[in-house]
C-alpha positions in Angstrom: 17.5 9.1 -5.8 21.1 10.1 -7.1 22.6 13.2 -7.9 25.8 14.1 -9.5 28.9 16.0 -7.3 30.9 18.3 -9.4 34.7 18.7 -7.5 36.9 21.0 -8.8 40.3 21.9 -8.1 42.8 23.9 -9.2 43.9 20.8 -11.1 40.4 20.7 -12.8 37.2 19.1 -11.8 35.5 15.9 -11.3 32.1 14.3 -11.6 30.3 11.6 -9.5 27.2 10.2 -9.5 26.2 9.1 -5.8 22.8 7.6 -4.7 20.9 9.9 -1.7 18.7 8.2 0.8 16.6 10.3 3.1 16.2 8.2 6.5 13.6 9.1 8.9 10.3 8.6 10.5 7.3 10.7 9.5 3.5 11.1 10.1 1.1 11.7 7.5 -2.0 11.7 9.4 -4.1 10.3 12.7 -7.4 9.1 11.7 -9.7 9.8 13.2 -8.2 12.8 14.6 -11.1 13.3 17.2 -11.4 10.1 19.4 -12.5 8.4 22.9 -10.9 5.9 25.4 -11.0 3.1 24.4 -10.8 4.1 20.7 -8.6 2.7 18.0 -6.3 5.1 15.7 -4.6 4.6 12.5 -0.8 6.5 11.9 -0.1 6.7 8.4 3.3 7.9 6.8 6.5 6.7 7.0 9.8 4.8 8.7 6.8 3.3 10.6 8.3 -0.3 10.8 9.0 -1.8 14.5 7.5 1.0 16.0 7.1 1.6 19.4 4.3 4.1 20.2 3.6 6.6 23.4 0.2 8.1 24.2 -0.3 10.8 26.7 2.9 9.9 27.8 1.3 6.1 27.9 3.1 3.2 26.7 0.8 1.3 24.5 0.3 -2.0 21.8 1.0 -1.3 18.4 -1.0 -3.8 15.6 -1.1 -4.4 12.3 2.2 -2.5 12.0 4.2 -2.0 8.4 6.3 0.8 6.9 3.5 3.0 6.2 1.2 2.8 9.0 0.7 0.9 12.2 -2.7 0.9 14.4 -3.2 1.2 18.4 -5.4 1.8 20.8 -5.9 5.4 23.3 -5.6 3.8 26.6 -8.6 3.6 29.0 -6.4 3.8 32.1 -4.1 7.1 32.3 -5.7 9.1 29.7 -8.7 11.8 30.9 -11.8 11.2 29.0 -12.0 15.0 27.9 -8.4 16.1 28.2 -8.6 17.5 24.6 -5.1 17.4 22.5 -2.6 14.5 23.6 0.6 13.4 22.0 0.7 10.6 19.8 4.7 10.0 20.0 6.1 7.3 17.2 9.6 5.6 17.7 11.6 3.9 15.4 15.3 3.1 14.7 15.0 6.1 12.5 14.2 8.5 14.6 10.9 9.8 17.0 7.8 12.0 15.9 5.1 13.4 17.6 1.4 14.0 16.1 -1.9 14.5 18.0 -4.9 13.7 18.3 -7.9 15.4 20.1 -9.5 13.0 23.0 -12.7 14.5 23.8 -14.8 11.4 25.3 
Protein backbone atom coordinates (compact mmCIF):
# COMPACT_ATOMS: atom_id res chain seq x y z
CA UNK A 1 0.00 0.00 0.00
CA UNK A 2 1.32 3.74 0.26
CA UNK A 3 0.98 6.19 2.87
CA UNK A 4 1.71 9.81 2.96
CA UNK A 5 4.81 11.26 5.46
CA UNK A 6 4.13 14.68 6.70
CA UNK A 7 7.93 16.42 7.65
CA UNK A 8 7.95 19.49 9.24
CA UNK A 9 10.43 21.78 10.22
CA UNK A 10 10.84 24.94 11.60
CA UNK A 11 10.95 26.08 7.98
CA UNK A 12 7.44 24.48 7.38
CA UNK A 13 6.46 21.07 6.31
CA UNK A 14 6.50 18.62 3.64
CA UNK A 15 4.44 15.84 2.13
CA UNK A 16 5.33 12.42 0.48
CA UNK A 17 3.57 9.78 -0.69
CA UNK A 18 5.83 6.47 -0.32
CA UNK A 19 4.69 2.86 -1.27
CA UNK A 20 4.94 0.23 2.02
CA UNK A 21 5.69 -3.34 1.45
CA UNK A 22 5.45 -5.82 4.34
CA UNK A 23 8.05 -8.71 3.65
CA UNK A 24 7.83 -11.87 5.45
CA UNK A 25 6.83 -15.49 5.75
CA UNK A 26 3.60 -16.48 7.38
CA UNK A 27 1.43 -19.63 8.16
CA UNK A 28 -2.11 -19.64 7.85
CA UNK A 29 -2.94 -23.10 8.66
CA UNK A 30 -1.60 -27.08 8.67
CA UNK A 31 -4.22 -29.21 7.27
CA UNK A 32 -4.87 -31.73 8.54
CA UNK A 33 -3.63 -30.62 11.77
CA UNK A 34 -3.92 -34.23 13.31
CA UNK A 35 -1.73 -36.60 11.16
CA UNK A 36 0.44 -40.12 10.87
CA UNK A 37 3.86 -41.06 9.43
CA UNK A 38 3.76 -41.28 6.43
CA UNK A 39 1.09 -38.64 5.97
CA UNK A 40 1.02 -35.74 3.65
CA UNK A 41 0.29 -31.91 4.97
CA UNK A 42 -0.72 -28.85 3.21
CA UNK A 43 0.98 -25.14 4.62
CA UNK A 44 -1.05 -22.41 3.54
CA UNK A 45 -0.26 -18.57 3.99
CA UNK A 46 2.35 -16.63 2.81
CA UNK A 47 6.21 -15.78 1.49
CA UNK A 48 5.94 -19.52 0.91
CA UNK A 49 7.91 -19.54 -2.37
CA UNK A 50 11.38 -21.67 -2.47
CA UNK A 51 10.75 -22.94 0.69
CA UNK A 52 12.71 -25.18 2.51
CA UNK A 53 10.79 -27.11 5.27
CA UNK A 54 11.95 -28.89 8.77
CA UNK A 55 9.88 -31.51 10.57
CA UNK A 56 10.68 -32.64 13.98
CA UNK A 57 13.78 -31.21 13.52
CA UNK A 58 13.72 -33.49 10.02
CA UNK A 59 14.80 -32.13 6.79
CA UNK A 60 12.21 -33.02 4.30
CA UNK A 61 10.76 -32.61 0.27
CA UNK A 62 8.64 -29.89 -0.33
CA UNK A 63 6.02 -30.33 -3.53
CA UNK A 64 3.69 -28.53 -5.35
CA UNK A 65 5.21 -25.37 -3.76
CA UNK A 66 3.96 -21.59 -4.70
CA UNK A 67 3.60 -18.28 -2.72
CA UNK A 68 0.69 -19.42 -0.80
CA UNK A 69 1.13 -22.89 0.08
CA UNK A 70 3.55 -25.76 -0.50
CA UNK A 71 2.90 -29.56 0.49
CA UNK A 72 5.25 -32.38 2.21
CA UNK A 73 5.31 -35.30 3.73
CA UNK A 74 5.83 -36.21 7.95
CA UNK A 75 8.82 -38.40 7.72
CA UNK A 76 8.52 -42.14 8.47
CA UNK A 77 12.06 -42.38 9.73
CA UNK A 78 12.98 -39.94 12.77
CA UNK A 79 9.57 -38.97 13.75
CA UNK A 80 7.78 -41.18 16.79
CA UNK A 81 4.50 -42.46 15.67
CA UNK A 82 2.71 -40.95 18.83
CA UNK A 83 5.07 -38.18 19.77
CA UNK A 84 1.94 -35.79 19.77
CA UNK A 85 2.82 -31.92 18.79
CA UNK A 86 6.02 -31.54 16.41
CA UNK A 87 7.29 -28.37 14.72
CA UNK A 88 6.46 -27.78 11.30
CA UNK A 89 9.43 -25.06 10.62
CA UNK A 90 9.11 -23.06 7.05
CA UNK A 91 12.23 -21.18 5.56
CA UNK A 92 12.28 -18.71 3.05
CA UNK A 93 14.48 -15.79 1.96
CA UNK A 94 11.98 -13.83 3.96
CA UNK A 95 12.37 -15.06 6.96
CA UNK A 96 11.53 -18.61 9.19
CA UNK A 97 8.13 -19.75 10.91
CA UNK A 98 7.22 -22.39 12.95
CA UNK A 99 3.53 -24.00 13.07
CA UNK A 100 2.60 -27.52 14.42
CA UNK A 101 0.97 -30.15 13.81
CA UNK A 102 -0.19 -33.07 16.21
CA UNK A 103 1.34 -36.63 15.08
CA UNK A 104 -0.61 -39.13 16.86
CA UNK A 105 -0.11 -42.44 14.62
Amino acid sequence: GSADVVVTNSVGSATSSINIAAYGVVINSILPATVGVGDEITVTGKGLTNASVRVYGINVTVTDNTDTSLKTTIPTSGVPSNVGQVAVEVATELGIIIGTVIVDG
